[in-house]
ZAGU-327258 format. One record per residue: x, y, z of N, C-alpha, C in turn. Coordinates in steps of 0.02 Angstrom, whole numbers, plus 32768, in hexadecimal, padded with zeros to 4 digits. Layout:
BEGIN
XYZXYZXYZ;...
This chain:
BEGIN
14439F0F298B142B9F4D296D14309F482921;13F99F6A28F713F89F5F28B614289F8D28AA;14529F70284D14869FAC283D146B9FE62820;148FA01428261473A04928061450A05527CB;147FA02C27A01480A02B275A144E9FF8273B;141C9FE8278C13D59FBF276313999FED277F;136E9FEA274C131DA00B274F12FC9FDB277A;12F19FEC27BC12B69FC427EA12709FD627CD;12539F9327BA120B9FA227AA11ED9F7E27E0;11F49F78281111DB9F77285211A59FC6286B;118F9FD928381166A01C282D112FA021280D;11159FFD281F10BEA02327FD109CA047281F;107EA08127F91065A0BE28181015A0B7280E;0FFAA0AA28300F9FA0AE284C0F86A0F12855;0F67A11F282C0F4BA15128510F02A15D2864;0EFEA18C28990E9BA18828B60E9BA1D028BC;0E83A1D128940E5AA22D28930E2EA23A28BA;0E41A27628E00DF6A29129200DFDA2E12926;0DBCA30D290A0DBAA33629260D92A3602971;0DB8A38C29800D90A3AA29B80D4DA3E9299F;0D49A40229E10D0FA45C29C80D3AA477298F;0D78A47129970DAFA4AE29820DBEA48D2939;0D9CA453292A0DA8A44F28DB0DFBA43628E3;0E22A41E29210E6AA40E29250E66A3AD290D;0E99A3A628DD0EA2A36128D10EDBA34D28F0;0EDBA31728FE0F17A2EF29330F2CA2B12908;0F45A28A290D0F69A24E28E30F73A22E2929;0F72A1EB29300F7FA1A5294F0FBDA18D2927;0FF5A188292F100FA147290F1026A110293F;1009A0D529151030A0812938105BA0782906;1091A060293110C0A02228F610C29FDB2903;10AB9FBE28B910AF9F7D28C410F89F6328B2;10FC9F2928C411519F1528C7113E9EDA28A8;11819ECF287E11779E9C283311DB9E932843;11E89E6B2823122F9E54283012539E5627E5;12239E7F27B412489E81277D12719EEA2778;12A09EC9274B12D59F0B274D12D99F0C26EF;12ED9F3B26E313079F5A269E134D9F7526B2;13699F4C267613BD9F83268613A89FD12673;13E59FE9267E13DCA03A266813F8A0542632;1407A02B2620141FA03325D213E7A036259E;13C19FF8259813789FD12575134F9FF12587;1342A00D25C912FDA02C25EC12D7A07825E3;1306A08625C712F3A0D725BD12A9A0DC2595;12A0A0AF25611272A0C125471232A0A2256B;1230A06B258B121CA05525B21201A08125C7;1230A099260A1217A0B1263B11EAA0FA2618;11F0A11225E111DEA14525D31188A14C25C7;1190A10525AF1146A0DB2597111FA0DF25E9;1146A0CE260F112EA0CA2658111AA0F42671;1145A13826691134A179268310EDA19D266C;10F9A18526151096A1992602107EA16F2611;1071A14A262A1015A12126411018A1382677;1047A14226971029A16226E9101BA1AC26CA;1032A1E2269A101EA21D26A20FE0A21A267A;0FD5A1E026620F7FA1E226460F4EA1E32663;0F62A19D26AD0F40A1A126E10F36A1E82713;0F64A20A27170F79A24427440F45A26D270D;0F51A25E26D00F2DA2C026AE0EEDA2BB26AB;0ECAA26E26AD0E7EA27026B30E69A27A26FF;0E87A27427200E82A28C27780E79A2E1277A;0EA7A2E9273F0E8FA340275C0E68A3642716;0E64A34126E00E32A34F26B10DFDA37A26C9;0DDBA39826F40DB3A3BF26F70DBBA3FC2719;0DF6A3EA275A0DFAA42D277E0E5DA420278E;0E70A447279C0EBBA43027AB0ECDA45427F1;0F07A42C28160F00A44F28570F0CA475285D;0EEFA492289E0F15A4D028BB0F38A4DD28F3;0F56A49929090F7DA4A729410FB0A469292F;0FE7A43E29601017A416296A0FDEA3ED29AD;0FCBA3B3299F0F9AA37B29D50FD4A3732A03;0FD7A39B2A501006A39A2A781001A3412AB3;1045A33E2ABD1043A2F22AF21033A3212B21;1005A2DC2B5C100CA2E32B9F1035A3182BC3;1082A2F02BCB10ADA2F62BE110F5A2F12BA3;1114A32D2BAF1158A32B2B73117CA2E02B79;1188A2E52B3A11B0A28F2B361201A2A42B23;1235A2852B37125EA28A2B3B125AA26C2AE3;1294A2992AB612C9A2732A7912F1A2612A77;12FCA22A2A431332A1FC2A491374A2352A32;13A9A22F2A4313F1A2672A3413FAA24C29E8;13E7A284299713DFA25729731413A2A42947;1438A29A29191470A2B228F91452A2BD28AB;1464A2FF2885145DA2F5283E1491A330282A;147CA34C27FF14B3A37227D8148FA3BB27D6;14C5A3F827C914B4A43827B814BBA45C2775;14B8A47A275014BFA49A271A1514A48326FE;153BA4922738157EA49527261590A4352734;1574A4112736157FA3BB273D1599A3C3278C;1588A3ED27BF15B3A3E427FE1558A3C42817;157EA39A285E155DA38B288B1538A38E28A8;14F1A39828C114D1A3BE28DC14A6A393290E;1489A3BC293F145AA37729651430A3B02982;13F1A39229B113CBA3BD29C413CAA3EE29F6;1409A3EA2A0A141FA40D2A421444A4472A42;1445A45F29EA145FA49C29D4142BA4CF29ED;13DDA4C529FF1393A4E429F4139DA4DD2A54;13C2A4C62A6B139CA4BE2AB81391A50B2ADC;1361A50C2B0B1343A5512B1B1310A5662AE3;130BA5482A9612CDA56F2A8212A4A54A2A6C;1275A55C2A581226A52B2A441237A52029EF;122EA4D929F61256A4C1299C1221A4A9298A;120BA4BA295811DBA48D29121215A46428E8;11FEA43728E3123EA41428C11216A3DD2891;121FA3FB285D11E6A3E62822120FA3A92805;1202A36C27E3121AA32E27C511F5A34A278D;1230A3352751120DA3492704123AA33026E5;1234A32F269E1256A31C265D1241A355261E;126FA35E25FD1251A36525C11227A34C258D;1219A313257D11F9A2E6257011AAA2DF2592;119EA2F225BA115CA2FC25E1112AA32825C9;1119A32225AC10CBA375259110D2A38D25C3;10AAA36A260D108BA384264510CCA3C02653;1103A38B26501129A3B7267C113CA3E02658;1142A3E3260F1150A42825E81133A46225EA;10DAA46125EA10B2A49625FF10AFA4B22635;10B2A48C266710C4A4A626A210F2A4D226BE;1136A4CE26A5116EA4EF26AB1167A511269A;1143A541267A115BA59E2686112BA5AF26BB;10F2A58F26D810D1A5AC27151106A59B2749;112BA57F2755115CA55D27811195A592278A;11A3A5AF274F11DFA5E6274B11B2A61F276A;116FA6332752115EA67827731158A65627AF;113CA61527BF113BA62C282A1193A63E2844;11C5A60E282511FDA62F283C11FCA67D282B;1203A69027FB11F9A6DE27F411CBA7092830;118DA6EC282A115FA7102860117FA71528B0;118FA6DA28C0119EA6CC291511E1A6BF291C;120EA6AB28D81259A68A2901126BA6B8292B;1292A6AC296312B8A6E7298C12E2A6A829B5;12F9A6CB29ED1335A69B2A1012FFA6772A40;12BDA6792A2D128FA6452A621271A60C2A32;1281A63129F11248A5E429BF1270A5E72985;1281A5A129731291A5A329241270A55F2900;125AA55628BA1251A52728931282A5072876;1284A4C2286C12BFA4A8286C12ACA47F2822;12B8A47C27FA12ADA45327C812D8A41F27AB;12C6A3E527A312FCA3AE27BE12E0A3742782;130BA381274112FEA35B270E131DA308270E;12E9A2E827031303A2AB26EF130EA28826C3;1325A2CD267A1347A2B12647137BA29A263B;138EA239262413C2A222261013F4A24725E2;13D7A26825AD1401A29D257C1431A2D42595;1421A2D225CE1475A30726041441A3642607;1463A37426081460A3C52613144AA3F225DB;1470A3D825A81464A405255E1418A3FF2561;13DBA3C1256813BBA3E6252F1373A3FF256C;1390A40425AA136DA41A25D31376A46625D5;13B1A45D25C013C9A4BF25B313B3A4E52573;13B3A4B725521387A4B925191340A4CD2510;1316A4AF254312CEA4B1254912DAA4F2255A;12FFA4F8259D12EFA53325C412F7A57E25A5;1322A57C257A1324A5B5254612EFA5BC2512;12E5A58524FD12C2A58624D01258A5A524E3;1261A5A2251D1221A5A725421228A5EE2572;127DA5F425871267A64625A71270A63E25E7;127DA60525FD1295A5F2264012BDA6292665;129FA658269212E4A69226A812EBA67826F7;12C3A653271812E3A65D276412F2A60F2780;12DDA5F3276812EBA5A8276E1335A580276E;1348A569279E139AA53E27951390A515276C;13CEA4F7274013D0A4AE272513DCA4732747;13CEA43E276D13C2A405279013B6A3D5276C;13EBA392278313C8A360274A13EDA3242762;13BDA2F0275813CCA2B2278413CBA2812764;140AA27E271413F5A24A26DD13EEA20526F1;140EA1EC27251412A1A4274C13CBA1982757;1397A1B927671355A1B227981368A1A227CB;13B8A19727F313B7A16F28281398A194285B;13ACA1DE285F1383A20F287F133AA213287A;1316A20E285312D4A205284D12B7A1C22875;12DDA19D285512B5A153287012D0A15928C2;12E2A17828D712F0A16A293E12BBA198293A;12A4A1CC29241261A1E7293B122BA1CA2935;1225A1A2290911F0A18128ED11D0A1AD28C1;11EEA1CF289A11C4A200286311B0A1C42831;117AA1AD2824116AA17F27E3114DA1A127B3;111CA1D527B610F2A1EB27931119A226278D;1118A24B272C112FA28A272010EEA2B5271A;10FEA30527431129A31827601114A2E827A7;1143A2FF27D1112BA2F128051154A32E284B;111CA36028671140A3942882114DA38428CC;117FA38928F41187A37929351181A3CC295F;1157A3D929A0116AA40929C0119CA3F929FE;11C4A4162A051219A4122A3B1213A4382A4E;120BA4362AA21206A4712AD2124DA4932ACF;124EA4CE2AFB1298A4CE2B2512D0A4A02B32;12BAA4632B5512E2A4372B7412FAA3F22B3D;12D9A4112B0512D0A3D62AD212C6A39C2AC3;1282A3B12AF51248A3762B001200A36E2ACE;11EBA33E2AB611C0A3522A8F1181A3572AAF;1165A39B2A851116A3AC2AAB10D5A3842A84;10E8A3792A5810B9A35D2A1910C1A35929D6;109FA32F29A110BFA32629671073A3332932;1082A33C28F9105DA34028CD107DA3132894;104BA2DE2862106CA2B6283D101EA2D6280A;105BA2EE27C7102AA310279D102AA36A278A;100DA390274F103FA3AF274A0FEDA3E02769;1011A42A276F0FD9A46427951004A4932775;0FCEA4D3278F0FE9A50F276C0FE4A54A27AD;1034A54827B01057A54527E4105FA5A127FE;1044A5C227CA1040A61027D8100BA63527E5;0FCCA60B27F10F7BA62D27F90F91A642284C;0F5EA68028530F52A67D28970F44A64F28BA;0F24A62F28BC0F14A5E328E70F58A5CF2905;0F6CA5C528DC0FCEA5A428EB0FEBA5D02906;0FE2A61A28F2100FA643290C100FA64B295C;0FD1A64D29570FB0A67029950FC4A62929D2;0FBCA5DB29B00FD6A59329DE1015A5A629D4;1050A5B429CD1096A5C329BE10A2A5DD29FA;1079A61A29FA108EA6572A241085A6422A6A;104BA6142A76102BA6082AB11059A5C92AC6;1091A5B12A8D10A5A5842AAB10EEA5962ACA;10F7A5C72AA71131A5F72ACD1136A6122AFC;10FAA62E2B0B10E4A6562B4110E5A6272B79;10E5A5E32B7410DAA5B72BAA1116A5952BAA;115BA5B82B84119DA5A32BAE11C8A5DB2BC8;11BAA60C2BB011E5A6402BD211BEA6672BEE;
């Protein structure tokens, strides 16, 4: 098993854009596997470099229309049991959310995409959170807590937790490559589908797929 404390670039992210009637975009990702690693010390900027060419690729994919739903699997896929931190540096895993329908957004500060995005992200928690749905926002800034608390004030953030996974080790067992990248988590905290790329997460369109996706667990 690789150590923690190395960057697997055993990750390249491929994406294929397709829409339906409904104007809905979906993302494909493959990973190709390469046997080179970056420590985690050296890699940050790296990987940062990494994270924009895929969201260059991702923002000309939705350059004309942006989605309006989460491109659902088949069949729910089981997640890997993956650990990060809470506001207060305690523990957390995905099984704090079990019984409700989780959006569980991957972001950084450092991301445009994911900077604009985040206040539509706070009104859908505002609009729908209750004890059946919450948004989970799950930063993968190396810089710790401060300057994610930082943003969030600074922008007006009122319903949103602080989450944050400076290791990526949590990220990388999902396979989040591309920022943002949003996961939907049923009840059982299984995933229903993923979106890689950022949307605007409070139109009716979304609201109205939210609701319908609630409605179809309780």
């Amino acid at each position: 098993m690789m150590s923690p404390n190395r960057w697997n670039l055993k990750s390249w992210c491929t994406t294929s854009f397709y829409s339906g009637l409904n104007k809905n975009y979906a993302v494909e990702k493959y990973f190709l596997y390469s046997n080179s690693y970056l420590s985690q010390s050296a890699g940050l900027f790296i990987r940062k470099i990494f994270y924009a060419l895929i969201l260059l690729t991702i923002s000309a994919g939705f350059a004309l229309a942006g989605p309006v739903d989460i491109p659902l699997l088949e069949e729910p896929r089981v997640l890997p049991k993956i650990e990060f931190y809470d506001a207060s540096s305690n523990i957390v895993t995905l099984d704090k959310w079990n019984g409700k329908v989780v959006v569980l957004n991957i972001w950084a500060t450092w991301c445009e995409p994911c900077r604009t995005e985040m206040p539509t992200l706070d009104n859908l928690q505002g609009l729908l959170g209750s004890e059946h749905f919450e948004v989970v926002a799950l930063s993968i800034d190396e810089a710790g807590l401060g300057v994610v608390k930082k943003f969030f004030e600074k922008i007006g953030i009122k319903n949103l937790g602080i989450y944050i996974d400076p290791s990526y080790i949590a990220t990388k067992q999902l396979k989040a490559i591309g920022l943002p990248t949003t996961i939907l988590i049923d009840t059982k905290g299984k995933e229903l589908g993923r979106l890689v790329g950022p949307a605007e997460w409070d139109t009716p369109e979304m609201m109205a797929f939210f609701e319908g996706i609630i409605a179809s667990q309780f």
